[in-house]
N, C-alpha and C positions, 0 to 999 in steps of 0.2 A: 191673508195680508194683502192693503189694497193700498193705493196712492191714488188720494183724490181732489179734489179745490175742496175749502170750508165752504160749509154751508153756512145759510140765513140762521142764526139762532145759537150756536154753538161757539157763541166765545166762552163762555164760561171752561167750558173740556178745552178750548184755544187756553186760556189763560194758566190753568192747572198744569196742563204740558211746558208749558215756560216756566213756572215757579212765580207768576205775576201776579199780580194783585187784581182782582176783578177791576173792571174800566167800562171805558163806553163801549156800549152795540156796534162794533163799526163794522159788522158786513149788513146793517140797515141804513149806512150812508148813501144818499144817492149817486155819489161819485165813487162805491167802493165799487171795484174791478174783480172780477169773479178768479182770475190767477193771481191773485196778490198773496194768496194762502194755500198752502200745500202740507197736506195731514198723510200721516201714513196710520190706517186703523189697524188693528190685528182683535177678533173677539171683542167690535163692540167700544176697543178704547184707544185712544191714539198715540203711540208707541214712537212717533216721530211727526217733528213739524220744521216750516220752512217759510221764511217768509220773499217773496219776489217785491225787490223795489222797480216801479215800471218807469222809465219815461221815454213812454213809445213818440215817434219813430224812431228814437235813438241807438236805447240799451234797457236791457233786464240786469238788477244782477241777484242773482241767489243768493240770500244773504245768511250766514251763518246755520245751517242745517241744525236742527237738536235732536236727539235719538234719546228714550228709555225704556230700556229692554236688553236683551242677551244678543238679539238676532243684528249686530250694531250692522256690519258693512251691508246686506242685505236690504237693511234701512235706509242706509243712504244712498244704496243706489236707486232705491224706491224713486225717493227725495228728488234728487238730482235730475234722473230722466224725466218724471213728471214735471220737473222746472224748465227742463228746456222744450219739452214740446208743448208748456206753457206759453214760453217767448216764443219761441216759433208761429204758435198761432195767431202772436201781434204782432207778427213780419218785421220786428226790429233789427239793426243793423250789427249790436253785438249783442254780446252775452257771458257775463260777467260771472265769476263764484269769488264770494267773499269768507274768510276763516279766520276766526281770532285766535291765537294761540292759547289761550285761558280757556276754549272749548277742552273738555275733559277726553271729547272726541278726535283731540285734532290728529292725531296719525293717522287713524283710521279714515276720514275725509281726506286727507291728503292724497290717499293711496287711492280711492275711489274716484277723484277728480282725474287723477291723471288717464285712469283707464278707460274714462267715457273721453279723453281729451282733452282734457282741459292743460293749458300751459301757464304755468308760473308767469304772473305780468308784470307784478313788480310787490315790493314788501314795503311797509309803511311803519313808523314807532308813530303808539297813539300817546297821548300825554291827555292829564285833567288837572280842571283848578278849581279852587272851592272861589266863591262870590265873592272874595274880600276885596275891599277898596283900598285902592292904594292910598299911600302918603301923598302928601302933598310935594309937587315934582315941580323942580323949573329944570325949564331948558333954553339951550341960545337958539336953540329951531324955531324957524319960524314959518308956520305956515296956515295958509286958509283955507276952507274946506265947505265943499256944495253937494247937497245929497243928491239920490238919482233922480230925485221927483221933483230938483231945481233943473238939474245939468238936460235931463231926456236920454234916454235909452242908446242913442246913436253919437254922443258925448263920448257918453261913458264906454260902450263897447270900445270907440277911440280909444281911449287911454289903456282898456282892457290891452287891445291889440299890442300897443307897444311894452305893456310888460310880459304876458304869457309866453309862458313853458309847457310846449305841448307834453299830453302824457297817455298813458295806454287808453284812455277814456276818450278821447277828443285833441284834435290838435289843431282845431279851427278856433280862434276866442270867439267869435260872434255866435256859434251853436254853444262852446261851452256858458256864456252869459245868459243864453235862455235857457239852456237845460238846469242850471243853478235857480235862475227865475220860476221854472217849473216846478223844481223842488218846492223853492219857498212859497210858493203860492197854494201847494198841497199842503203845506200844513198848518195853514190858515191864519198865518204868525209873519205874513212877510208885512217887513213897514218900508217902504224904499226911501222915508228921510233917515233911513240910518246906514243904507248903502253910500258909502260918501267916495268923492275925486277930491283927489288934496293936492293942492295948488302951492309954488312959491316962484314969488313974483310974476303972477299971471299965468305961470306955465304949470298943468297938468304934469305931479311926477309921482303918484302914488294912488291905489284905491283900497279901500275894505269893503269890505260884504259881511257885517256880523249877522246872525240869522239865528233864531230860536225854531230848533228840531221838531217837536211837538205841540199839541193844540192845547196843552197846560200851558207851556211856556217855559217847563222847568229845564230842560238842555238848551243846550245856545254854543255854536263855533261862529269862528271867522271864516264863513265858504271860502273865500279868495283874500289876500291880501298880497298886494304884488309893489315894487320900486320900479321904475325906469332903469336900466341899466348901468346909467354913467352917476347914479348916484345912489348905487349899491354899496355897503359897507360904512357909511356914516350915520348907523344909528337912525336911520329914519322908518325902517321895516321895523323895528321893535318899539317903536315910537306908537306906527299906526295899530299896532296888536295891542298895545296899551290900551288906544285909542276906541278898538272894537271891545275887548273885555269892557272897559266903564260903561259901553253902550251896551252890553247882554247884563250888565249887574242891574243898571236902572231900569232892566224890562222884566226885573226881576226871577230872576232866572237860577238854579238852586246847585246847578256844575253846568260848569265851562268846559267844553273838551277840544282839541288841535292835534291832530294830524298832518306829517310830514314823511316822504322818502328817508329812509333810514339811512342813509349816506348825506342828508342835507342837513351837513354839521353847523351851517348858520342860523337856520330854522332853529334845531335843535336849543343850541344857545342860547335865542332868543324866549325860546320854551319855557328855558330852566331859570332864566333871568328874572321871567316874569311870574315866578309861584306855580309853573304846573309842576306837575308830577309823573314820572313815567307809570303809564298803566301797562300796557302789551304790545303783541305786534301784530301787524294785521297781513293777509295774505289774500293777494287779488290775481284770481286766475281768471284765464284768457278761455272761452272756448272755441276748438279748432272744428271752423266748420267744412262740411263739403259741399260739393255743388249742387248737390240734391234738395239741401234743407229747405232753402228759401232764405237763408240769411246769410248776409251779404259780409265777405270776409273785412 
């Protein structure tokens, strides 16, 4: 039993270990990154896989392990250690383990995270909605709205700054607005007329980021959607998530998903107000590094 990167040519044995449907070649992309894919082989066939989302200099994070076979913890520590001296050899600053509770696996990765070190960072309730179009809605709100590709990048981090809540990921807005930039530009679906600063009476007091996850197009979240402070709680945050769903329906887009801190009973609300659905919960571990690694605590 071995833990190794995917090779050139092997999605198809990629695909079958996930239960997915054949897709594109993507370790023939010129931008595919040789640690983005972690196999664990036993005889020949792959008994465990893992996928690392990169955005170096930043963070790795290990995203959801998948094990099939007997030999399950074994596996995942295969997984896990080969993921982090993955990160390690893009000298990024953290290093992340993500676990959905719906993994069949999940106790068994809980227990294996902890003992390579990894620390509980925080717990997230995922929520999904199907594409439907709302009714037709009046509101006494009023307000006007300029995408990033009107406003400029250093606008918009502005307004960024004054709503962010730092979190185990970042607690600078101006790294988190490009690492979100970085994302969506990976997957080759970023439009920035639909990242919008929503304005009333001239003043900057809200932004979205709706964004489609994949190079079909068919998932789609609001990365960020944030209020000004002093005009928190009048309905305006549910307003602009309204605002980003109409904008992932018309990019046609086939579920909608939104994630929040499972204590952010206003989030939440707005969730359920607006047609998702609770799916699961998500579990984002911290890894604790030493001084030896190379990565920066």
């Amino acid at each position: 039993m071995q833990a190794r990167f995917l090779r050139t040519g092997e999605e198809k044995k990629w695909y079958e270990l996930m239960n997915e449907e054949l897709g594109e070649s993507f370790t023939q992309l010129s931008d595919y990154r040789l640690q983005s894919h972690i196999v664990v082989e036993e005889n020949n066939r792959f008994v465990g896989g893992m996928e690392l989302i990169i955005d170096d200099p930043e963070l790795v994070l290990l995203f959801n392990p998948i094990v099939k076979g007997k030999d399950t913890s074994s596996v995942f520590e295969y997984l896990l250690r080969k993921g982090i001296e993955g990160a390690q050899s893009l000298d990024v600053q953290k290093i992340f383990g993500l676990i959905h509770e719906s993994n069949d696996k999940f106790k068994i990765i809980q227990t294996v995270l902890q003992n390579l070190e990894f620390e509980l960072g925080m717990k997230k309730v995922l929520y999904q909605r199907k594409p439907t179009p709302f009714s037709v809605h009046k509101s006494n709100l009023r307000f006007t709205y300029k995408s990033l590709k009107e406003v400029g990048e250093e606008d918009f981090v502005k307004t960024l700054e004054k709503i962010y809540q730092p979190d185990i990921f970042e607690s600078d807005p101006k790294k988190c607005f490009f690492g979100l930039k970085r994302m969506a530009v990976k997957s080759r679906r970023f439009y920035p007329e639909d990242w919008e600063v929503t304005y009333a009476e001239n003043q900057a007091v809200g932004i979205t980021m709706p964004q489609l996850h994949d190079e079909k197009g068919e998932i789609g979240s609001n990365f960020y959607v944030g209020v000004i402070p002093v005009l928190r709680k009048k309905g305006i945050g549910k307003m602009l998530q309204r605002r980003a769903i109409e904008r992932l329906i018309k990019r046609g887009v086939i579920l909608i998903v939104g994630s929040t801190y499972f204590e952010n009973t206003p989030m939440i609300r707005i969730f359920e107000s607006l047609g998702y659905e609770f799916a699961e919960y998500q579990y984002f571990y911290c890894y604790k590094t030493t001084a030896n690694t190379g990565v920066k605590e």
